[in-house]
Structure formats: structure tokens, C-alpha cells
N, C-alpha and C positions, 0 to 999 in steps of 0.2 A: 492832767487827767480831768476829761468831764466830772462834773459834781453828782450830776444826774441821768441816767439817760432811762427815754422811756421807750423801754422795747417792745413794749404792744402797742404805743402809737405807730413804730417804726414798722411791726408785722402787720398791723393795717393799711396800711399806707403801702407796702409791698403788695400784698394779696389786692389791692382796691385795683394798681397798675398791673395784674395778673405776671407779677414778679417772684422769683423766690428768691431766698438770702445767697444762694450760689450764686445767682445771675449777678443780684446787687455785686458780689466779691469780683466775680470778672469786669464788671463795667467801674469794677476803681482800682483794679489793677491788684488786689491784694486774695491770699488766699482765703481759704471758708474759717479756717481757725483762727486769721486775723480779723475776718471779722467777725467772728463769736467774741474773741476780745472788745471789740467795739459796743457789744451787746451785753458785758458785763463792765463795760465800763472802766476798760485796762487799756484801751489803745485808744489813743486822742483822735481826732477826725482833723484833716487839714481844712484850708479855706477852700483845695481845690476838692476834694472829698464833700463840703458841703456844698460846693456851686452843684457837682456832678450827683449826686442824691438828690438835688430841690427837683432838677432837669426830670431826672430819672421818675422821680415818687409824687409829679405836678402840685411840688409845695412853692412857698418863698426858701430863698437861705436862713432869713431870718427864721420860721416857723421851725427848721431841719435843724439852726443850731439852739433854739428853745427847748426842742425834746428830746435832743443831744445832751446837751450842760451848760452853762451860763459859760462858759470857760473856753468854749468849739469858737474858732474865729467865725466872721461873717464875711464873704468875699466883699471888697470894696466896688461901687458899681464905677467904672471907667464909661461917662458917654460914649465916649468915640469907640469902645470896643462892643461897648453892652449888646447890640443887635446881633455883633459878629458872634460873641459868644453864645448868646444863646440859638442861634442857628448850629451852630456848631454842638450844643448839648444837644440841640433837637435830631440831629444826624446819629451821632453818638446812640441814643436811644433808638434811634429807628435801626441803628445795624444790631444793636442787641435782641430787638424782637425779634430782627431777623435772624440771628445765631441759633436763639431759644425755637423759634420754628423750625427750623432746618436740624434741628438735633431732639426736637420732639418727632419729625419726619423721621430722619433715622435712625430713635429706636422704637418704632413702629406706634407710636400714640397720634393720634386724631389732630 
């Protein structure tokens, strides 16, 4: 279990990427009350959980697993894969916006 985690750095850093904690739960595959746990500090965050938040909240891993807990791994960076994956987070993220748009379209908000 994280030691720490700091969840108004993490509601910043959501709200800054015009994200909310639903969206964050869909874009890691986990539901809203698993990640409420993560937000009190009852559910560990993997290495792929912080690759896919840094992507997501335009942090480092390192900085996501800082305000996490000393304890949240830090992905290892593999050269030969590093470009691929973060093109790959950077995808990831742009279909999320596009979810969140497409469902602020239909339920009728701007």
C-alpha cells in the first residue's frame, strides 16, 4: 500500500488535463470506487497504472509515483520500446477525450 498519496495534487492535475476521476477509472480499466480506494490510499497503483496516469495527467512516472507513495513502482524505461509506448499512451488519451466528448454530446452539454 502507498505510504502517501496526495489527492489534491492528483484533483489538480485531473481538473488542469480537463479530466474527471470517472474518466481517470475508465482510462485504467478500474471502477470509480476502485479508484476512490486509490484516493484513500487502500489500492496500490501498478507500474502500468502509473505509466498510463503520467500519459494521461502530462506528468513524469516518477513525479505520479512521488504523490502516489514512495512504495507505487516506477515503469522501467526500455529504449527500444520507449517512443512506441508513449505514442501508444498518447493514442490512449486522445480516444479518451474523445469518449468524454462524444458523451458530453449525448447528454446534451456544450
Amino acid at each position: 500500500m502507498a505510504l502517501f498519496f496526495d489527492s489534491g495534487w492528483f484533483d489538480a492535475k485531473l481538473s488542469a488535463s480537463h479530466l474527471s476521476r470517472g474518466d481517470l477509472a475508465r482510462a485504467l480499466g478500474v471502477s470509480e470506487k476502485e479508484l476512490a480506494d486509490i484516493w484513500k490510499d487502500q489500492r496500490e497503483l501498478s507500474a502500468r497504472d502509473v505509466a498510463l496516469m503520467a500519459a494521461l495527467l502530462n506528468a513524469t512516472p516518477q513525479e505520479i509515483a512521488h504523490h502516489a507513495g514512495v512504495s507505487t513502482p516506477v515503469p522501467s524505461a526500455n529504449p527500444s520500446l520507449a517512443n512506441m509506448e508513449t505514442r501508444l499512451l498518447r493514442v490512449e488519451r486522445e480516444l479518451l477525450e474523445i469518449k468524454s466528448l462524444l458523451m458530453a454530446q449525448k447528454n446534451g452539454k456544450p
